[in-house]
C-alpha positions as CSV (number, residue, x, y, z in Angstrom):
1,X,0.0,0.0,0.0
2,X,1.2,3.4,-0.8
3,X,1.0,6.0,1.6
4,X,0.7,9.4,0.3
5,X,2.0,13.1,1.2
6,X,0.0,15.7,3.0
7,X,0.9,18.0,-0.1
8,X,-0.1,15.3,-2.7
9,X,-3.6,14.7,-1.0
10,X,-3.7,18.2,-0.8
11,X,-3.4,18.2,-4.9
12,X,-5.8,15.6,-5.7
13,X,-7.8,17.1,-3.1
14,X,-7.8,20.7,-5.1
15,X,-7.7,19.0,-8.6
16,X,-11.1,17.7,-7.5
17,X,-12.8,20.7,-6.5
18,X,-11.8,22.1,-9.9
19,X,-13.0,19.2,-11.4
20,X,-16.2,19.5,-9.6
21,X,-16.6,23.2,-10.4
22,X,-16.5,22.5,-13.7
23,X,-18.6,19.9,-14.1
24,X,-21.1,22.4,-12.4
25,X,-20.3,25.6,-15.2
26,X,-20.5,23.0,-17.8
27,X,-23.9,21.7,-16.2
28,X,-25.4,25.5,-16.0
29,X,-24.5,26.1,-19.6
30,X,-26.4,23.1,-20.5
31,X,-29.2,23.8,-18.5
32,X,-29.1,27.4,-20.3
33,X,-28.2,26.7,-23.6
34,X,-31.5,24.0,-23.2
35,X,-34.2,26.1,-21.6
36,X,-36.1,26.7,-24.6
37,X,-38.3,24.5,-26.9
38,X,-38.3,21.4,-24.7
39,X,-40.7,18.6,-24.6
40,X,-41.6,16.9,-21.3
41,X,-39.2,14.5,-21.7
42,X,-36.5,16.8,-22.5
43,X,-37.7,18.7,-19.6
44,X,-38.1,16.3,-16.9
45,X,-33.9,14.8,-18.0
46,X,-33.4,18.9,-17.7
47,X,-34.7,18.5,-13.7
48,X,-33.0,15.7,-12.7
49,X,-30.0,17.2,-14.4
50,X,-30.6,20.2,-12.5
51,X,-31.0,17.9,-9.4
52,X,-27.6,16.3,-9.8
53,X,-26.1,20.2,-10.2
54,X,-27.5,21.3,-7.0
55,X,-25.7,17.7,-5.3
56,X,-22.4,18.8,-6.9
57,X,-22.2,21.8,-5.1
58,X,-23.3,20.9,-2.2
59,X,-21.0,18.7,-2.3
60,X,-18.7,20.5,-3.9
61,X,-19.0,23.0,-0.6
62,X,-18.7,20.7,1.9
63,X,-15.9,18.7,0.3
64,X,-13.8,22.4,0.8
65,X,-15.5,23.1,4.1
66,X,-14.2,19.8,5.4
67,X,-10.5,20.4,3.8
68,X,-10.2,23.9,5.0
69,X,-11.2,22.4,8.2
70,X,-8.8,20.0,8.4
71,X,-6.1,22.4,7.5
72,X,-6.8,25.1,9.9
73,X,-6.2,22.1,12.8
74,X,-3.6,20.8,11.2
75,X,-2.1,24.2,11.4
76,X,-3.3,24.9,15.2
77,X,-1.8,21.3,16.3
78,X,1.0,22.4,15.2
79,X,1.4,25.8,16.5
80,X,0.4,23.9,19.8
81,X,2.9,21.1,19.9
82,X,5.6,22.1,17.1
83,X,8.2,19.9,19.6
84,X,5.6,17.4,19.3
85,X,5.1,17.8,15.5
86,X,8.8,17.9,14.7
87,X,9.1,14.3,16.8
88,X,6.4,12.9,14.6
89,X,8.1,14.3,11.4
90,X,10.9,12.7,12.2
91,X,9.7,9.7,12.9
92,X,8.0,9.3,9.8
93,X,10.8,10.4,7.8
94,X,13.0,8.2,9.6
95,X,10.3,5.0,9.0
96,X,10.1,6.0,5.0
97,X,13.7,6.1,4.8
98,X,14.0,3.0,6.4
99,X,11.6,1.4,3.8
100,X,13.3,2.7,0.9
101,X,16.7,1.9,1.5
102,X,15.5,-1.9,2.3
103,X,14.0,-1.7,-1.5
C-alpha cells in the first residue's frame, strides 16, 4: 500500500474541487443553452440534471468546508505542539527512509 503526502492529498484534493466546479459551469450552460423549446421528456432529464447540479455543489462546498477544516487544525496542532510535531516528522521520515533503502 502506498502511503501518500499531505501536499499530494492536498493536490488531488484541489484538482477535484476544480473538477467538480467544472462539471457544475458546464452543467449551468447546458441547462441554459436548453431552456427553450423542450418537450416533457427533455424537460423532466433537464430537472434531474438540475437535481444532480444542485448535489455537486453541495458537495462541492462541503468537500472544501471539510478540507479547509482539516487544514486550519492541522495548522493549530501544530502551533500547539511544534516539539511534538517535529518528533512525529521525524519519525516518519526516519520509518520511510528506512523502507526505501531496504527496496
Amino acid at each position: 500500500m502506498q502511503t501518500r503526502s499531505s501536499e499530494e492529498i492536498e493536490e488531488s484534493t484541489e484538482r477535484l474541487l476544480q473538477d467538480l466546479n467544472v462539471v457544475v459551469h458546464d452543467g449551468e450552460e447546458l441547462l441554459k443553452a436548453t431552456a427553450e423549446n423542450l418537450n416533457d421528456r427533455a424537460q423532466a432529464a433537464r430537472e434531474k440534471l438540475a437535481e444532480a447540479l444542485e448535489v455537486a455543489k453541495d458537495t462541492r462546498q462541503k468537500l472544501q468546508d471539510q478540507v479547509v477544516a482539516g487544514a486550519q487544525a492541522t495548522n493549530q496542532f501544530i502551533r500547539d505542539n511544534p516539539y511534538r510535531s517535529l518528533g512525529v516528522a521525524f519519525g516518519v521520515g526516519m520509518v520511510i527512509g528506512v523502507f526505501i533503502n531496504r527496496r
